[in-house]
C-alpha positions in Angstrom: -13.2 33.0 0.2 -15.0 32.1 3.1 -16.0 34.3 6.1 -14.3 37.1 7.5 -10.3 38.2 8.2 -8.7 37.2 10.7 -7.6 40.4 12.6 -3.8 40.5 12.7 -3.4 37.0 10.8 0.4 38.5 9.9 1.3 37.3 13.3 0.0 33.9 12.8 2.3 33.8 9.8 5.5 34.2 11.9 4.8 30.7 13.7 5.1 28.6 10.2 7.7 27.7 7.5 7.6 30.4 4.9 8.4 29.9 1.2 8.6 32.8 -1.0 8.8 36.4 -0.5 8.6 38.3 2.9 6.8 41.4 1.6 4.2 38.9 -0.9 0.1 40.0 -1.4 -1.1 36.8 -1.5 -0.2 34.8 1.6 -1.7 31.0 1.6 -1.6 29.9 5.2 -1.8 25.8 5.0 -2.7 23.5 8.4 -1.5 20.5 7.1 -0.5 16.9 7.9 2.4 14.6 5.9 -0.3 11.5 6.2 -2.9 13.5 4.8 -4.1 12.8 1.2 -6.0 15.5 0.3 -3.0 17.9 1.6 -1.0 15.7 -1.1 -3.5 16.6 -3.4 -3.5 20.3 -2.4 0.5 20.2 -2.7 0.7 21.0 -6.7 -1.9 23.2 -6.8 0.1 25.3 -4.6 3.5 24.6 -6.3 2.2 26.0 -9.4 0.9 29.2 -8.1 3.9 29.7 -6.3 5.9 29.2 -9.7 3.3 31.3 -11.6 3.6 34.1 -9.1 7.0 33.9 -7.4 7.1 37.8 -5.8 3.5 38.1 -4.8 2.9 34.5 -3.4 4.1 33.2 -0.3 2.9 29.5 1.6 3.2 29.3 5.0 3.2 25.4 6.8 1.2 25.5 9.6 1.8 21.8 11.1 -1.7 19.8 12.2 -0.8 16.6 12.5 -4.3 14.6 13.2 -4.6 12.6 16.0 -5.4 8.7 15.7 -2.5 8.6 12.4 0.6 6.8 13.9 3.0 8.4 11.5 1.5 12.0 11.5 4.2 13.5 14.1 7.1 11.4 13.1 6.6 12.9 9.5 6.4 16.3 11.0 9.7 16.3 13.0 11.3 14.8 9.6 10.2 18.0 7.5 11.3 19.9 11.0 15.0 18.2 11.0 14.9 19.2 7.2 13.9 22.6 7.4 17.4 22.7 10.0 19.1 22.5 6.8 17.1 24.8 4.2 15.4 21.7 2.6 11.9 21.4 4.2 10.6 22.4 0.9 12.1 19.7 -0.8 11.4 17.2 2.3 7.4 18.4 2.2 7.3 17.4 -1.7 8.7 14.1 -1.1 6.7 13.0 1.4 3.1 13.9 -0.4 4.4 12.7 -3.5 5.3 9.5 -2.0 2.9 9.0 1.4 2.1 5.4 0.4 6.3 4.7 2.0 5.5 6.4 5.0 6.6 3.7 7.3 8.0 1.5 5.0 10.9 3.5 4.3 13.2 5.0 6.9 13.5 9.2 7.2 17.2 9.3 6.0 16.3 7.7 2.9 13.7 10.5 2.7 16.2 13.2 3.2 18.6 11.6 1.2 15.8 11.8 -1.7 15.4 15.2 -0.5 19.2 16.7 -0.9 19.4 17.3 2.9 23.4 17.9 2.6 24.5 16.2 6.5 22.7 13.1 6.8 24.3 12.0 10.0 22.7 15.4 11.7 19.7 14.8 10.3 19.4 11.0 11.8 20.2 12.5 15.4 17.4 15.0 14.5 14.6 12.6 13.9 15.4 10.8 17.0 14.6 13.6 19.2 11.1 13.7 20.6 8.1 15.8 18.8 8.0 18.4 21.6 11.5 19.3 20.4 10.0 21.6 18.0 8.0 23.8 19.3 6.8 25.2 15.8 4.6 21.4 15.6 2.7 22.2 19.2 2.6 25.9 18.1 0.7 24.9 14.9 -1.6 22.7 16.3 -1.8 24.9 19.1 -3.0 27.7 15.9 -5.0 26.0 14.4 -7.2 25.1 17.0 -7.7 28.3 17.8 -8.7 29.2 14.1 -11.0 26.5 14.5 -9.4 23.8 12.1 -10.6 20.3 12.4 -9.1 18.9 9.3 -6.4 19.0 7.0 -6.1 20.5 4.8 -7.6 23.6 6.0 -6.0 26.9 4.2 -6.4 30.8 4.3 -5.6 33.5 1.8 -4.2 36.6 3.5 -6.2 35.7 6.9 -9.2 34.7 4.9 -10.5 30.6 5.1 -10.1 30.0 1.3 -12.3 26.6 0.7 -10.4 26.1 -2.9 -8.0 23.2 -3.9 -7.3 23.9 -7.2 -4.5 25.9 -9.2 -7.7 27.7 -11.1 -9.0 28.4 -7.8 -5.7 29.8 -6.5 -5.2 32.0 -9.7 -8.9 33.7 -9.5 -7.9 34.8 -5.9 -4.6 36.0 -7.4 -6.8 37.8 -10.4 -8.8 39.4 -7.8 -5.8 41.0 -5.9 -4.4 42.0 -9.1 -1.1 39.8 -9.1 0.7 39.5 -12.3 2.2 36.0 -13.3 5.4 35.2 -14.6 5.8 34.9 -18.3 
């Protein structure tokens, strides 16, 4: 890991989309974009350590969406409009696994894909404008201030962690003595 911690970095947490546990050791902090490919390249190195270690690992989304990339807030308030009903997780998955539809397709086929449960909410959702969600500004907002130019840009438990693969993931998680799941 790169540099030193970020005083208070818990707080920073609170602004992003959390997946797994509250009380985990190892907290990966993401700034990431939908558009991005080397944030879709990131996204199973991360699913893997979060299925290896599911009580001591938590992610937590931190939306960056670059400026200059047409579909980089659109794809934002989609995962947003999913994450209104418990599916972002599924909704983030989707669209790195399949970036090259970004545009092609429309965003309720996405969170039909997904298993959002009420697609006519979600459609009203997607319509509403970006500043509708104040977690998008706050992350950008963030990571500014942590000095990310680039997605994706991640921390470990406040530290700037320069890895992107699962083996790179699992030495940190060696390190802090986590034990995997069998």
């Amino acid at each position: 890991m790169d540099g030193s911690e970020i005083e208070n970095w818990q707080d920073d947490t609170a602004l992003g989309i959390r997946v797994g546990p509250a009380d985990a050791r190892m907290v990966v902090t993401e700034f990431m974009d939908f558009t991005c490919p080397f944030c879709a390249m990131v996204s199973p190195a991360v699913d893997s350590l979060l299925s290896r270690y599911p009580a001591d690992v938590a992610l937590v989304f931190q939306h960056f969406p670059l400026n200059g990339r047409s579909l980089s807030l659109p794809s934002a308030v989609a995962a947003e409009c999913a994450e209104r009903q418990d599916r972002f997780r599924s909704m983030s998955r989707l669209l790195f696994a399949q970036q090259d539809s970004l545009g092609t397709r429309d965003w309720v086929s996405f969170a039909r894909d997904a298993g959002v449960p009420d697609l006519a909410a979600f459609e009203e959702c997607v319509q509403l404008p970006a500043d509708s969600f104040p977690r998008i500004g706050a992350g950008r907002e963030l990571g500014l201030q942590r000095n990310v130019t680039g997605t994706p840009t991640l921390f470990v438990n406040g530290r700037r962690f320069g890895g992107r693969s699962f083996e790179e993931f699992a030495e940190v998680a060696d390190q802090l003595g986590l034990e995997p799941r069998n």
